[in-house]
Each structure stands twice: as C-alpha cells, then as structure tokens.
N, C-alpha and C positions, 0 to 999 in steps of 0.2 A: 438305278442301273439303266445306262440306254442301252441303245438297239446294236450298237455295231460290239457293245460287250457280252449281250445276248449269243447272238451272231458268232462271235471269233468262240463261246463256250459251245455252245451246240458244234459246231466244226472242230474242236477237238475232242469232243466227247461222243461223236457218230461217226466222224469221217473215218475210211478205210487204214488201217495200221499203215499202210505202206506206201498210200499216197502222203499221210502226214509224214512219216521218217523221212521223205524225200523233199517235202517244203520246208520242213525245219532243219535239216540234218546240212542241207546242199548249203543255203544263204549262212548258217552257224560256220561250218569249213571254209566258206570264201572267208570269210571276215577275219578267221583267224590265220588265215595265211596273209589275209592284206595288214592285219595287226602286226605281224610280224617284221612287214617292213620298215617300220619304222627306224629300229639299229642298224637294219641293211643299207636304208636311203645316207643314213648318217655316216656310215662307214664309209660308202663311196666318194663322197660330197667331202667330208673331211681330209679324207686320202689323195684327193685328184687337189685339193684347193689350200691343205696346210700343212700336212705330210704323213711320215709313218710315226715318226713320235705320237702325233695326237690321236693317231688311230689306238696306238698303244694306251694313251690315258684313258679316252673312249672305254676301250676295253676294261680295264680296269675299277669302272661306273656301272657297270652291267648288272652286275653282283648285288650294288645297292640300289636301281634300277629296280630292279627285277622283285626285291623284297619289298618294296612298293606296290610293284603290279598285284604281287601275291596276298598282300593285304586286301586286296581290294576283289581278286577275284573269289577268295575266301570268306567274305563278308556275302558277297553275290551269290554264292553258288548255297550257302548256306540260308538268305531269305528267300533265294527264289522257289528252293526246296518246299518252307512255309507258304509262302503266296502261293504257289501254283495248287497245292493243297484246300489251302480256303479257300481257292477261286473256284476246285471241282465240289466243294460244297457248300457252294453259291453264298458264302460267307465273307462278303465284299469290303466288308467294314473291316474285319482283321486281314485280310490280305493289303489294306488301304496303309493299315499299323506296321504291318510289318515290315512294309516299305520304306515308310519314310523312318523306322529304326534301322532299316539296311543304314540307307543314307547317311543319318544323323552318325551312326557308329563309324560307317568312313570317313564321315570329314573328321572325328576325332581322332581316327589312326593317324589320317595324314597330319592332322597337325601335331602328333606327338611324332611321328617321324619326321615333319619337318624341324621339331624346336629341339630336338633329342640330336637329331644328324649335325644342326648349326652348333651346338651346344659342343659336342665329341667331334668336332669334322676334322681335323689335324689326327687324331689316333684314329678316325676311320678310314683315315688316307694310308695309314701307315697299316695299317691291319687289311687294308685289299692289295698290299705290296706298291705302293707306290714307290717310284724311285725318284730323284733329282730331275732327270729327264722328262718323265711323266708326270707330275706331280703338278706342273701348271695346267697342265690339261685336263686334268682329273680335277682340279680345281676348280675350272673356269666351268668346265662341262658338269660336273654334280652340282654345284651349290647355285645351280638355275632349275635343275633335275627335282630339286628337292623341294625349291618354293613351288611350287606344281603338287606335291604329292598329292594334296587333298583333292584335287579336278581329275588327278588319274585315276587315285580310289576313287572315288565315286561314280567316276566313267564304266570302272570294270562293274561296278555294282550294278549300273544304269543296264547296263550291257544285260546281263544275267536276268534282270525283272524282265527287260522283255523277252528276251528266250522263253521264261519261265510263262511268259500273257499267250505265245503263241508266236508273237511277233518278230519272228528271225530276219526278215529280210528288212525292218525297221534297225535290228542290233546293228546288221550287216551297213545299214547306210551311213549307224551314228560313227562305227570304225573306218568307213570309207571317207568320211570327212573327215576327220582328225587327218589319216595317213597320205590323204592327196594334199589337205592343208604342209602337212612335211614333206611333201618332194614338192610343192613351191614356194614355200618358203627359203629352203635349205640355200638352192642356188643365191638368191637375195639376197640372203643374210650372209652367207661367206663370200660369195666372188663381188657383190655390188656394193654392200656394206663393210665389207673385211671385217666380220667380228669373230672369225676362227670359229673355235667349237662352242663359244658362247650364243655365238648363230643358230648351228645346229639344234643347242640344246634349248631356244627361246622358239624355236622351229617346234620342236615335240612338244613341249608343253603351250603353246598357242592352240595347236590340233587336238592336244588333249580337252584344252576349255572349250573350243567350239564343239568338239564333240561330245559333252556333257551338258553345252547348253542347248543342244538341238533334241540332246535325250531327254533333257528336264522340261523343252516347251511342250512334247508331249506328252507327258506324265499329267503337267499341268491342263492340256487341256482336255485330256480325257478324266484326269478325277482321277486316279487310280494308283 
C-alpha cells in the first residue's frame, strides 16, 4: 500500500461531506457532458461535410451504440460499488480483484457484442429501421462502432473504478481525451481524407482507445 493510496483513503474517509460532494460530483458532471459530445461532434461534422441522409443513418446506430456504452457502464458501476467498499476496509487485494474482473468481464461483452453484431448485422440493420437510403450509412458508420466495442466497454469501466478511488478529475481527463481526440479527428477524416461517416465513426473509436489507454497506464502504475 503506498502513501498517495493512504492519502487519497484518509481524504475520503475524514474530509467534510460537502467539500468531497463538490470535488467529486463537479469533475464526474463535466466529463459527462463532454462524454456526450461525442454523437454531437459527429452530427455536426457529418451534416456540414456529407449530408442529411448520413445524419439519418448516424441516427439510426445510436441505438446499438448506446447498448455498447451500457454494457460497459453497468459492468463499472457495479465493481466500482465492490472496490470502493474493499478499499473503505483497507482490503486492497480484493478491491485489486475486483477490478481486473470488471475489466476481463468487459472485454468479453465487447467481444460478444462485437462477434454477435458482425454475425446478425444485415437483420440488425433491418430491426433499427434501416431504409435503402440509410443503410450505407448505417453500415459504414456501425460496423467500425462495433470493432471498438471492447476499448469503449472497458473505457466506461475504467471510468467508474476511478470515480469509485476518489479520482474524479482523473475520470474527467480520461473522457476529455477521447472527446477532444473526436473533434480533431472528425474534421481530418471527412473534409481531408473524404471517408464520410466511416471517418467519423474511426474518429470515436480512436478516442475511445486512447482514452482507455491513458486510464489503464494509470491503473498500471499505481497497482490497483
């Protein structure tokens, strides 16, 4: 156990109720509004650079998007519950377990959601209403969405352990790199490179890996 793990426990188990609601509460809401832009950045950038049809397909990926994220936030919210428990009774070694069974568990969702999505993706297309119109777009833009899932599970998971350490304004930086990583990419990849929504969608899932490997070099060098 070192000293800044010391440290961060004595500070949430002494420090004033309403100073901590305010250091964890403020950087957790930033992060989740800047998390949010990421369909926003896409919308725009798709809209201004390949039109309203692809916004339309866009749209139509959200759905299985979004069942992605929720794997991932449900895997998180559920060991952070555990860790932050063992960690208030200085039980370091199962809170250490718990974690890398968050992890190990989301990279298998994601990869059953990614082998399950490629497997079914023509009736999954047809079951979010895809139409003639939309359907390349939906196309182009999911089946990039999806080899990603297991970086974005594990991002939301990464996300939640540190919430769960204390370390809100670390969650807040791993989401702020992914989502700056997608508003510069986004322009690159559709107005420089012309690859429509498969830009976009190589745009989120890039910000998703670097922000899970900026959250995993921390994990890794703190041991925990």
């Amino acid at each position: 156990m070192n000293k800044a793990m010391n440290k961060n426990r004595a500070e949430l188990g002494e420090a004033p109720i309403g100073k901590l609601l305010l250091k964890l509460s403020l950087p957790a809401t930033f992060g989740m509004i800047i998390n949010g832009l990421y369909n926003l950045v896409d919308t725009i950038f798709i809209g201004r650079g390949v039109g309203t049809d692809a916004i339309g397909g866009l749209a139509l990926s959200f759905p299985a998007q979004m069942i992605i994220i929720g794997f991932g936030i449900a895997i998180g919210q559920g060991a952070a519950s555990v860790v932050s428990r063992n960690l208030g009774a200085q039980n370091d070694q199962r809170a250490r377990r718990a974690a890398g069974n968050a992890f190990a568990l989301a990279l298998t969702a994601g990869l059953l959601i990614l082998i399950f999505g490629r497997l079914f993706f023509e009736p999954l297309l047809n079951l979010l209403g895809a139409t003639d119109a939309l359907r390349i777009y939906s196309r182009d833009y999911l089946s990039i969405i999806l080899l990603g899932s297991p970086f974005t599970a594990m991002s939301m998971v990464a996300n939640n352990l540190l919430r769960a350490e204390g370390k809100a304004k670390i969650s807040m930086v791993v989401m702020l790199i992914g989502a700056v990583t997608n508003i510069i990419l986004d322009p690159i990849f559709i107005f420089v490179f012309r690859m429509g929504v498969a830009g976009a969608a190589w745009a989120t899932i890039i910000g998703q890996i670097l922000s899970f490997l900026y959250a995993s070099r921390y994990f890794l060098m703190r041991k925990t």
